[in-house]
C-alpha positions as CSV (number, residue, x, y, z in Angstrom):
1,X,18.5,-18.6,60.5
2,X,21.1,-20.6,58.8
3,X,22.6,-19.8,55.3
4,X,21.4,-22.8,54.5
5,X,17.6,-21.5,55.6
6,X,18.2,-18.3,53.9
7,X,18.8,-19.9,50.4
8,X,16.0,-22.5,50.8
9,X,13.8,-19.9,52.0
10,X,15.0,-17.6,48.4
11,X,14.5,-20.7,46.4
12,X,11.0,-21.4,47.2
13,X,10.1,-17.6,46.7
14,X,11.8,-18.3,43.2
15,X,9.3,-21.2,42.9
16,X,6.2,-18.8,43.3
17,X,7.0,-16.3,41.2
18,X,7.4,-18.9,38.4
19,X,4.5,-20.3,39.0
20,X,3.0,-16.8,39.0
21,X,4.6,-16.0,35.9
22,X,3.6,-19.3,34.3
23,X,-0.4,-18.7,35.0
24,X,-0.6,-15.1,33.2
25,X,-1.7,-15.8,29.9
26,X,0.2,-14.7,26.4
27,X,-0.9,-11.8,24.6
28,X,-3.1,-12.8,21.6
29,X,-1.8,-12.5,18.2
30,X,-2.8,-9.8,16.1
31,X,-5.7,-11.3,13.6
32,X,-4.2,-12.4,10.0
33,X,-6.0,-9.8,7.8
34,X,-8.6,-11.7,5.6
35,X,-7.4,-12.4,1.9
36,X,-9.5,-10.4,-0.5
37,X,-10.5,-12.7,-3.4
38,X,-10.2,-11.7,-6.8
39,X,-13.1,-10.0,-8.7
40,X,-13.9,-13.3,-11.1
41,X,-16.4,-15.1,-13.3
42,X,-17.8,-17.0,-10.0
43,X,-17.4,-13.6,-7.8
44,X,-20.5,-12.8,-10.5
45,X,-22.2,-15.8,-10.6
46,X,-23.2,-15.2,-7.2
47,X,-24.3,-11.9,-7.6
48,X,-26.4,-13.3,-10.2
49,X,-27.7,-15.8,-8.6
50,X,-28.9,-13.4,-5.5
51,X,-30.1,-11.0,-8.0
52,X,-32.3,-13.9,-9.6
53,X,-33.7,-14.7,-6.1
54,X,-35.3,-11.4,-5.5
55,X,-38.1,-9.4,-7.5
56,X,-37.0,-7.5,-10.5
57,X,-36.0,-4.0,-10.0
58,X,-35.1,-1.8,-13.2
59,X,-32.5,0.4,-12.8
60,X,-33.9,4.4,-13.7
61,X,-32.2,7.5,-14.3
62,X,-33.3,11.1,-14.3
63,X,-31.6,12.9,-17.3
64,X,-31.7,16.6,-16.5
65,X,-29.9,19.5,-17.3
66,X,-27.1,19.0,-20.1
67,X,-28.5,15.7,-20.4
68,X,-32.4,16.0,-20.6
69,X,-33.8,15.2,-24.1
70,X,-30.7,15.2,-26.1
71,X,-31.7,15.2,-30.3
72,X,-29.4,12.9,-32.2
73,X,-26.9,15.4,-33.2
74,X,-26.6,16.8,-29.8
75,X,-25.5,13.0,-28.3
76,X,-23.2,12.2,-31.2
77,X,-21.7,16.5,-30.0
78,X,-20.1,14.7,-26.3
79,X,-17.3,13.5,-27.0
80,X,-15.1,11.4,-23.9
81,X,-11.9,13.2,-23.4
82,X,-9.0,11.1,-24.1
83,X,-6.8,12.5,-20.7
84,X,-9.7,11.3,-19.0
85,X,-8.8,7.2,-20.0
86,X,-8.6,5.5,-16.7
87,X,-6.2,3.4,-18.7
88,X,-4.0,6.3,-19.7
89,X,-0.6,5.0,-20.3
90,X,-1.5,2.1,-21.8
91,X,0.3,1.4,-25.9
92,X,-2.2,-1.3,-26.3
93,X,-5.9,-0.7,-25.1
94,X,-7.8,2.7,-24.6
95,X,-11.0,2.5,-22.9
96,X,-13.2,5.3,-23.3
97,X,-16.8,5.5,-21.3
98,X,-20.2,6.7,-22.5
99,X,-22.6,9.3,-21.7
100,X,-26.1,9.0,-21.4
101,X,-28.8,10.5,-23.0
102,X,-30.9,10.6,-26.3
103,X,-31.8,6.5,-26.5
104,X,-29.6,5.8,-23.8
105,X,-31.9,6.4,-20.7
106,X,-30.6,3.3,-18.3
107,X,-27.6,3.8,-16.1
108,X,-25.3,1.4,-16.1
109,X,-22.5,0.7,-13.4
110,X,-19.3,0.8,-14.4
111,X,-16.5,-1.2,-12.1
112,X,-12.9,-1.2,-13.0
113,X,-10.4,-4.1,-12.2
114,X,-6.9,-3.2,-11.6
115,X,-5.6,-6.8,-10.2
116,X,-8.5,-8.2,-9.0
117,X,-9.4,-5.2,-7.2
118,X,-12.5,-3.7,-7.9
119,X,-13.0,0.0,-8.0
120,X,-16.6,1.9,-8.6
121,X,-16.4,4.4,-11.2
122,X,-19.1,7.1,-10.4
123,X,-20.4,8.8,-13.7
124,X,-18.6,12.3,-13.8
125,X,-19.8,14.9,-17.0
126,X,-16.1,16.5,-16.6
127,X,-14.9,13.8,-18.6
128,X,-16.4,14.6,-21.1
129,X,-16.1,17.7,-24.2
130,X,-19.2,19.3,-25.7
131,X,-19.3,20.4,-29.0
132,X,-19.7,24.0,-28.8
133,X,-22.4,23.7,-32.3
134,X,-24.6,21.7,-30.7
135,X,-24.5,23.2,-27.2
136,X,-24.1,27.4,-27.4
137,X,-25.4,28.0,-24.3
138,X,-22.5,25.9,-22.2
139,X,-22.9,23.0,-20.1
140,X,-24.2,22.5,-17.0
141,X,-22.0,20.5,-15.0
142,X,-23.1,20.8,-11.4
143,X,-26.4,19.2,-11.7
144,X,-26.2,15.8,-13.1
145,X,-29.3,13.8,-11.6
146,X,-29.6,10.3,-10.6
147,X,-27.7,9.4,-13.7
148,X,-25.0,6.7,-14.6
149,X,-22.8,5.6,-17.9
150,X,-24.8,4.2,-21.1
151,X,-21.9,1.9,-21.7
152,X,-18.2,2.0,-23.3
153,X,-15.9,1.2,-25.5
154,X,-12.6,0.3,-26.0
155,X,-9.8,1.0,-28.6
156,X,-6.8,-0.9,-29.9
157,X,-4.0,-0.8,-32.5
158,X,-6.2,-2.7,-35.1
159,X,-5.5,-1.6,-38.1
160,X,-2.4,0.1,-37.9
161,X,0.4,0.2,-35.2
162,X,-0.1,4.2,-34.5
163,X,-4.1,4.5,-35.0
164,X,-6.0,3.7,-32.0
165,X,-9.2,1.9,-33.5
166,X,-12.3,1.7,-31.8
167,X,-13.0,-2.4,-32.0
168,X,-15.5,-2.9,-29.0
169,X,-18.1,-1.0,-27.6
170,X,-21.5,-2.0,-25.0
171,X,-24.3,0.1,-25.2
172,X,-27.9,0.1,-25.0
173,X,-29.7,-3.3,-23.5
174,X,-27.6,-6.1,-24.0
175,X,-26.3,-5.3,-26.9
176,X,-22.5,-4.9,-27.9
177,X,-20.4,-4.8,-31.4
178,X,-17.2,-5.8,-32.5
179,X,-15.1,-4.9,-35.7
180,X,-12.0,-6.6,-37.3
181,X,-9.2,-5.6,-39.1
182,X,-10.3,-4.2,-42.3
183,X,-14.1,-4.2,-41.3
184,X,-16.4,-1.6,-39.9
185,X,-19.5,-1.9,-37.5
186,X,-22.5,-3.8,-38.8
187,X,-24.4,-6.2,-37.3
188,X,-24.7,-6.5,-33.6
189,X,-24.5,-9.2,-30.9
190,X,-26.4,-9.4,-27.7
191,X,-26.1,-11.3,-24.3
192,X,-30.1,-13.0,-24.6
193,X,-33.3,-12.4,-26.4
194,X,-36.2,-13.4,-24.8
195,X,-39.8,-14.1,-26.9
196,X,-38.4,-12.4,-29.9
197,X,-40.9,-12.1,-32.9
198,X,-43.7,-13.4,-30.3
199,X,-47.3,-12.3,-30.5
200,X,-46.8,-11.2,-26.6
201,X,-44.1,-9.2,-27.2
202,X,-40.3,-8.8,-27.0
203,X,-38.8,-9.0,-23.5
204,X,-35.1,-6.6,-23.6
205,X,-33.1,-7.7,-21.0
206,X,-30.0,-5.0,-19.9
207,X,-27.1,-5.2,-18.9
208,X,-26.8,-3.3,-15.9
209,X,-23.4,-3.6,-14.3
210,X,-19.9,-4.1,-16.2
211,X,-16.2,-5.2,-14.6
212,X,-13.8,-4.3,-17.0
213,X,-10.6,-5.6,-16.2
214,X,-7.3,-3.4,-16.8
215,X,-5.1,-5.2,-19.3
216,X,-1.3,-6.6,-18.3
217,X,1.8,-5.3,-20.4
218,X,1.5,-8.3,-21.7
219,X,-2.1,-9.5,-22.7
220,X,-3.2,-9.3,-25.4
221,X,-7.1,-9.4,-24.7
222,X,-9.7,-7.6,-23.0
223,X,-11.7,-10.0,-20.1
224,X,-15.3,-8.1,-19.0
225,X,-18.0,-9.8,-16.9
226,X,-21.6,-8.3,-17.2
227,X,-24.8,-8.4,-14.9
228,X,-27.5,-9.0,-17.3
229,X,-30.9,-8.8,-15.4
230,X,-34.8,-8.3,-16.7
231,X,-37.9,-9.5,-14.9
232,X,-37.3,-12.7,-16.0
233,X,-33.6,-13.8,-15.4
234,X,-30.3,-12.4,-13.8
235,X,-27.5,-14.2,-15.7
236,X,-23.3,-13.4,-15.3
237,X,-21.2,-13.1,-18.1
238,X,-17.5,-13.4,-19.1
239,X,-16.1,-12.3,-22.5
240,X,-12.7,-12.7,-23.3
241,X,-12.3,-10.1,-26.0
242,X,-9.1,-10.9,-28.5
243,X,-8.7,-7.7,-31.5
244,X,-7.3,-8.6,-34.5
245,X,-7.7,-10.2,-38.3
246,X,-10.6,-12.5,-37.0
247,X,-12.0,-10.3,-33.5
248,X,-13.0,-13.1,-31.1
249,X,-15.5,-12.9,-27.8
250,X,-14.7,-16.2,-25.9
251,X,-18.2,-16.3,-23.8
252,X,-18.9,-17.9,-20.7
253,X,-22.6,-17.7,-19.4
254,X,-24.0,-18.8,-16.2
255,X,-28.2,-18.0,-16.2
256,X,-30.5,-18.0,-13.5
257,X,-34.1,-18.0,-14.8
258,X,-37.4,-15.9,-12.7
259,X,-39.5,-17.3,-14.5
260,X,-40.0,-20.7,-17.2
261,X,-37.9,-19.5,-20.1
262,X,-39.6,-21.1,-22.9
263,X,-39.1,-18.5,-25.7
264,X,-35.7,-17.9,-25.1
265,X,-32.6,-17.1,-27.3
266,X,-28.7,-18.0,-26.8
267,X,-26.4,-16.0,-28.5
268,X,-28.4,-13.7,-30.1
269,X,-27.1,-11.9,-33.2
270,X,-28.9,-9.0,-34.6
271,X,-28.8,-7.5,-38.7
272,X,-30.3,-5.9,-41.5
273,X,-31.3,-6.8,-44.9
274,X,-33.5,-4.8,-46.7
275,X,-32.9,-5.7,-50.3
276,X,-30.7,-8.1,-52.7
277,X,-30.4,-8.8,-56.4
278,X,-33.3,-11.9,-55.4
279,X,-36.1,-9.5,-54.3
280,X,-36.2,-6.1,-55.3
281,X,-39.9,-6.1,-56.3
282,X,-41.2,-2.8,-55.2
283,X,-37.6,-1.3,-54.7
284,X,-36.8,2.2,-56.4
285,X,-33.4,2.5,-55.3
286,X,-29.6,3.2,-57.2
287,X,-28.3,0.2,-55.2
288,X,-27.8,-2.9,-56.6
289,X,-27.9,-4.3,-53.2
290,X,-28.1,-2.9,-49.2
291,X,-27.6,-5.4,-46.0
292,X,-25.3,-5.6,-43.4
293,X,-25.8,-9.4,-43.9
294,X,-26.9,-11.7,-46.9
295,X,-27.8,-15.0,-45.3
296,X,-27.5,-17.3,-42.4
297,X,-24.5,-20.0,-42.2
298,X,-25.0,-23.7,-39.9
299,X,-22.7,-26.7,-39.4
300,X,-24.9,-28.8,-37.5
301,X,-24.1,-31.4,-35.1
302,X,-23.9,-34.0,-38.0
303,X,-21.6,-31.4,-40.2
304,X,-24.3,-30.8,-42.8
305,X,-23.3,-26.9,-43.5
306,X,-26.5,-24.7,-44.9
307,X,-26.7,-21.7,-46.3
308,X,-29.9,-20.0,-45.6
309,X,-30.3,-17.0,-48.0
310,X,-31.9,-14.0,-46.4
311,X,-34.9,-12.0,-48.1
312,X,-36.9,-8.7,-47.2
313,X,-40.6,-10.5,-46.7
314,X,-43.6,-8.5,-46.6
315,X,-44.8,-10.0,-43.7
316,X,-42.4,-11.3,-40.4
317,X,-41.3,-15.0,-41.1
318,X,-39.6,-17.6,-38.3
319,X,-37.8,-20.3,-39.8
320,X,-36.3,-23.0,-37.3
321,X,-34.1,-25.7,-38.3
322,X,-33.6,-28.9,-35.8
323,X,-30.5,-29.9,-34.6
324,X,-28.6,-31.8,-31.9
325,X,-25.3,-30.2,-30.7
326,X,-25.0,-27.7,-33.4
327,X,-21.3,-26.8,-34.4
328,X,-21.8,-23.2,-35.3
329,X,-24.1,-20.8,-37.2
330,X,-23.9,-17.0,-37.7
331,X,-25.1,-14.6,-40.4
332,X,-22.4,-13.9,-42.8
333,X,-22.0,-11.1,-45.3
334,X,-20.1,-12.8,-48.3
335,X,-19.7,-10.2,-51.4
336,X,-16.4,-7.8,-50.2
337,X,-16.9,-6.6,-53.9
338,X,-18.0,-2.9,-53.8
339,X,-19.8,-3.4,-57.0
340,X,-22.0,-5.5,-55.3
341,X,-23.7,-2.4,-53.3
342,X,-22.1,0.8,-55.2
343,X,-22.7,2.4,-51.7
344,X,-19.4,5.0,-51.1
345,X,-20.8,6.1,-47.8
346,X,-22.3,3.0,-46.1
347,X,-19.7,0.5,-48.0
348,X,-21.6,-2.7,-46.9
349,X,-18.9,-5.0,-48.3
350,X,-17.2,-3.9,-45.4
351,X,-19.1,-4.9,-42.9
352,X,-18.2,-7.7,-40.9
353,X,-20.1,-11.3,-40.6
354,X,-20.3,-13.1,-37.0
355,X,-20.3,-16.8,-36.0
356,X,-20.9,-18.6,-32.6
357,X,-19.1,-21.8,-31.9
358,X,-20.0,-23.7,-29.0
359,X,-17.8,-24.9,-26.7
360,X,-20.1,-27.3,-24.8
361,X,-22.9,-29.8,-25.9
362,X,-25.7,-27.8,-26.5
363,X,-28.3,-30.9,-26.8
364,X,-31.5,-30.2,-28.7
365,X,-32.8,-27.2,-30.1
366,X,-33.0,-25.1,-33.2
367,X,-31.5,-22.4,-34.6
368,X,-33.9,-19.6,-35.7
369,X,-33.9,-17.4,-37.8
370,X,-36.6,-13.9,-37.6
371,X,-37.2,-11.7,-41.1
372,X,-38.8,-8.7,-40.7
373,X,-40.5,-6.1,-42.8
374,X,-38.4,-3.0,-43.5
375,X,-39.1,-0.2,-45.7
376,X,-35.4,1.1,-45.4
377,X,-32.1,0.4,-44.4
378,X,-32.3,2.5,-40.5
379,X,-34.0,-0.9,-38.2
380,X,-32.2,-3.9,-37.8
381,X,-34.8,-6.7,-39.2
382,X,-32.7,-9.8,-38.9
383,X,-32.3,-12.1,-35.9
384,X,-30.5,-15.6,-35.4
385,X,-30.1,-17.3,-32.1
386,X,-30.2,-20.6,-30.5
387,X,-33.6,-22.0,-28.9
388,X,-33.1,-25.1,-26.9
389,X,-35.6,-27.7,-26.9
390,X,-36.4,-27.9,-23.2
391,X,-37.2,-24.7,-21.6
392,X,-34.7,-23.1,-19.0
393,X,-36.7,-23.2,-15.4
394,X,-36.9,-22.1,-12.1
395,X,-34.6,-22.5,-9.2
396,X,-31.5,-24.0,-11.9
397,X,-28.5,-23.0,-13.0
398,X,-27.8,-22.9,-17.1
399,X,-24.5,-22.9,-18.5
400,X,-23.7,-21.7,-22.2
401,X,-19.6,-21.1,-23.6
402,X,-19.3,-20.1,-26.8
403,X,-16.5,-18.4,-29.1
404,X,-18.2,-15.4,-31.3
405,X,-16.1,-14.3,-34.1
406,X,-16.3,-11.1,-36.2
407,X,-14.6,-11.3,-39.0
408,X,-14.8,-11.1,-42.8
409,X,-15.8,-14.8,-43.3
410,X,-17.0,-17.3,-40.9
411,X,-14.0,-19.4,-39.7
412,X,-15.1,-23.1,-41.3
413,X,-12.4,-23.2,-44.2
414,X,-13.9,-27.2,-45.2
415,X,-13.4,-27.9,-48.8
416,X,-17.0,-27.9,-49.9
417,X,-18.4,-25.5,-52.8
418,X,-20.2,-22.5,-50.9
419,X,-22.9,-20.5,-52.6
420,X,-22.0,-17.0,-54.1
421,X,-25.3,-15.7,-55.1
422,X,-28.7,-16.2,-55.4
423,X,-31.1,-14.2,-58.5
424,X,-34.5,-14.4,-58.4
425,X,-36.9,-13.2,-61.0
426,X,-40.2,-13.5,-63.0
427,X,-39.7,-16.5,-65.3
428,X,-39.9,-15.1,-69.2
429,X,-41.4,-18.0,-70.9
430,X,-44.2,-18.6,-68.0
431,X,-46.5,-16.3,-65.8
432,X,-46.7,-18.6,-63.4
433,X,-43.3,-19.9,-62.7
434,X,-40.0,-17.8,-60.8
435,X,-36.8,-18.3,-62.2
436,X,-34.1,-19.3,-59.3
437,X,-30.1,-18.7,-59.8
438,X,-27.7,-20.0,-57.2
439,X,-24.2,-19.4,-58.5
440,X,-21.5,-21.8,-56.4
441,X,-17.9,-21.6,-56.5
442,X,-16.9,-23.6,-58.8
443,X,-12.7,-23.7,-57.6
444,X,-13.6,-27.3,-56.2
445,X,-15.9,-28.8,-58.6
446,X,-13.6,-31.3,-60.7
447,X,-13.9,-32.3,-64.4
448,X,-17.6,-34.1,-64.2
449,X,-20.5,-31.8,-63.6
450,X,-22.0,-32.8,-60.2
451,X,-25.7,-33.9,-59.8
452,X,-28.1,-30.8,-58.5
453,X,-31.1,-31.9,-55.7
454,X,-33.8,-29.6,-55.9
455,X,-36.7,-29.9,-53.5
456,X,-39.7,-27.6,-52.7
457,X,-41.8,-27.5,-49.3
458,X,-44.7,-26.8,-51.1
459,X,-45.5,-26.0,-55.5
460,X,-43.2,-28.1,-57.5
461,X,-39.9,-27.1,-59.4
462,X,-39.8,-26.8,-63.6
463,X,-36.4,-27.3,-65.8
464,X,-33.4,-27.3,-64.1
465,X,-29.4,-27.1,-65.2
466,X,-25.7,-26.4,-64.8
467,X,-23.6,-24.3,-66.6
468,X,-20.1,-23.5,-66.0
469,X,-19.2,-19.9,-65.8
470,X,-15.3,-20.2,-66.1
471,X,-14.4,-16.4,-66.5
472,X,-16.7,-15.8,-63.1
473,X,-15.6,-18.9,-61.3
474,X,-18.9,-20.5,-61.0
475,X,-21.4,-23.1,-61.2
476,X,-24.5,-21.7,-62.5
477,X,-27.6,-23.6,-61.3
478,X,-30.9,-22.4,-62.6
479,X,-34.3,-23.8,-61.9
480,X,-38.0,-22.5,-62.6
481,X,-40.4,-23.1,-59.2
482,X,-43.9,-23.0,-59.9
483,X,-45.8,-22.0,-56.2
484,X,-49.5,-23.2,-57.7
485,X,-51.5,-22.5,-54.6
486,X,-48.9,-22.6,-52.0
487,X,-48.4,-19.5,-49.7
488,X,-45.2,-20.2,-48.7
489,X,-42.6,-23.0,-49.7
490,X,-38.8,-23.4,-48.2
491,X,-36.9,-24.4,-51.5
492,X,-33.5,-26.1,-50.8
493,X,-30.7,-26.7,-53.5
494,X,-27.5,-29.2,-53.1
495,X,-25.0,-30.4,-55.6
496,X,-24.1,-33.8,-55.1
497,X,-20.9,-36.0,-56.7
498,X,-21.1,-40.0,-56.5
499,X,-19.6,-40.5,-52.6
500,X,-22.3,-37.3,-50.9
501,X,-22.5,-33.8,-51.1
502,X,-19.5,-31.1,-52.9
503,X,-21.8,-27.8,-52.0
504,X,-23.6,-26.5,-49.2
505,X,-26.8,-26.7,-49.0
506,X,-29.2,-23.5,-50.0
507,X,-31.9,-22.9,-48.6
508,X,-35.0,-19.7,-49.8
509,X,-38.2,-18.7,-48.3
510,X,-40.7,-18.1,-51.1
511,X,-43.6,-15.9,-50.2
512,X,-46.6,-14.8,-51.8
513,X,-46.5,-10.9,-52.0
């Protein structure tokens, strides 16, 4: 064979291995690893919603051992150890967790958040310290039960830049508190109330699963989302917790009904009154005054504000009052004078008052408002919530926002006269007739008196007039109402100039005792 032949012959050999080569097929690339989504408000909406779509299952616990029927001393002896703070490190927020037991019989999950991450935090009695008064005989740390946390709570410079002050804590149902600077713990929020003050009874949703999501270096607010489930809704919700002068909960909540919701609550708040300088028939007490709260504040939709004194009735009353879009209501604790309550230990004229402000149109509705009999100051007798018009149903989604405050004062600073205080008494020149006092500040009444409407549900009202009370800074308006043979009446008071309105409006639930 030629040279030639030779290199022909190598060439085409060259040819088929190519060819060989070109027909095995690449390697496959290793899979791109699936990117894990943050934990967020809609990451919970969809557990919601798949929790809504299957029967209701309550969440049980077995409290045994250190745990099983704790008295109240006993609970208030655990204390969370503060080198147990999965937060530890932090200058800003503490967050300390809660154990179960006495009231607190329903586990709750706790997650923590670290970046979108979620982590599980199994419920662990080693992070906690036992009063060695309430429990002599040790603790029993190796058997724990089926149990989980009752809740938490979480701590902040508030108050002062070294002092760690509890401002926030979840526990028990759906309830949760909030405190701000200068106030203590009063009255309490919760995520829904369902048939409150109904003759079938009060349905307690829980919440039974919490995401709390570790701060940045740099925030400045606490963000937890919530599974609130009962055996008529599953709902998700986000609060946005902000410490400070005025504490504020921005709320986002997505609901996803089991049943027709017709007797259902939004933004629930929840107080006590049990006595006030208007109603202390029957009262035997050193107190002037004692309530976490002395009336319920609305701006409605058309910016009427109200003033809705509270009262201690003998039997449970529901007042409702229509509106469209309301702009805010809350229950409001006005006198910060301790003279007021002369109470050193419970020092009610610190306690805070709470207002919800709705970020969306919440249509038509009424806010309500449930007094109920107390014979002392240990039950919380007061609710306020929103009721809307239609009911929620089936098979939808329903979608609340909302800002709740705490704070000393409700934040609607408008330059209209607000009502100070309300006296109520026998009148002395008839047997028949009750004496009414509504003192309003009188800082932004000018140099003409204004004009007072008076009106009465039911009865009719006697003499009325003003008086100034410049020393006090008020404007005394007193009025006689005579009930006749009325049962009940809703009396309303507003002081008018010539172009509308310079007060609030008050409003009072007479009751025949």
């Amino acid at each position: 064979m030629s040279a030639a032949g030779t290199i022909s012959s190598l060439s085409g050999a060259a040819h088929a291995q190519d060819a060989a080569i070109a027909e095995v097929p690449a390697p496959e690339a290793p899979p791109v690893p699936e990117e894990v989504k943050p934990f967020d408000f809609d990451s919970l909406v969809a557990i919601a919603q798949d929790y809504a779509s299957k029967a209701y299952d309550a969440p049980r616990s077995e409290l045994i051992g250190t745990f099983g029927e704790l008295n109240y001393d006993q609970y208030r002896g655990i204390r969370f150890r503060r080198d147990a703070d999965p937060w530890a490190g932090s200058r800003d927020f503490w967050l300390d967790l809660l154990a179960p037991g006495a009231i607190f019989h329903e586990p709750v999950e706790i997650n923590l958040v670290d970046d979108g991450v979620v982590r599980p935090l199994k419920f662990d009695p080693h992070m906690f310290d036992f009063d060695p008064a309430q429990f002599p005989n040790g603790v029993d740390y190796d058997t724990i039960g089926d149990m989980g946390w009752s809740g938490f709570r979480v701590r902040a410079p508030l108050n002062r830049p070294d002092v760690m002050d509890e401002f926030l804590v979840f526990q028990g149902a759906s309830y949760f508190r909030a405190v701000a600077r200068g106030t203590l713990y009063g009255q309490s929020a919760r995520g829904l109330a369902i048939g409150t003050g109904s003759p079938e009874g009060e349905e307690f949703p829980i919440f039974r699963s919490f995401w709390i999501h570790r701060p940045g270096p740099q925030d400045r607010s606490v963000l937890v989302h919530a599974l609130l489930d009962s055996k008529s809704v599953s709902g998700a919700y986000e609060f946005r917790v902000t410490p400070g002068a005025e504490t504020t909960i921005d709320t986002r909540v997505a609901l996803f009904p089991r049943n027709e919701l017709s007797k259902v609550g939004i933004a629930p708040l929840t107080s006590m009154y049990w006595f006030g300088p208007a109603d202390r028939v029957n009262i035997d007490d050193y107190r002037p005054a004692v309530h976490d709260s002395d009336g319920l504040q609305m701006l409605t939709g058309a910016e009427t504000r109200l003033w809705r004194v509270l009262s201690g009735p003998s039997t449970l009353q529901m007042s409702a009052f229509m509106d469209n879009d309301p702009l805010g209501f809350g229950l409001a604790q006005r006198s910060r004078d301790f003279e007021t309550y002369k109470d050193a230990e419970a020092r009610y004229e610190l306690r805070p008052s709470a207002w919800i402000a709705p970020q969306d149109n919440w249509g038509k509705g009424t806010v309500t408002l449930i007094e109920i009999p107390v014979e002392n100051e240990f039950n919380d007798n007061i609710v306020s919530y929103w009721q809307p018009s239609d009911p929620l149903k089936v098979g939808e989604r329903h979608d609340f926002s909302y800002v709740l405050t705490f704070a000393p004062e409700p934040p609607d600073s408008a330059p209209i006269s607000r009502v100070i205080e309300t006296l109520s008494g026998k009148a002395i020149n008839n047997a028949n007739a009750r004496t009414y006092i509504v003192d309003f500040d009188l800082a932004l009444f000018g140099t003409e008196d204004p004009q007072a409407q008076i009106r009465a549900s039911a009865g009719k009202i006697g003499h009325s007039y003003l008086v100034r009370l410049p020393e006090q800074g008020r404007m005394r308006l007193s009025f006689e109402f005579f009930p006749e043979n009325a049962r009940l009446a809703d009396l309303s008071a507003v002081l008018n100039g010539p172009e509308g309105s310079l007060s609030e409006t008050w409003i009072a639930r007479w009751t025949r005792e």
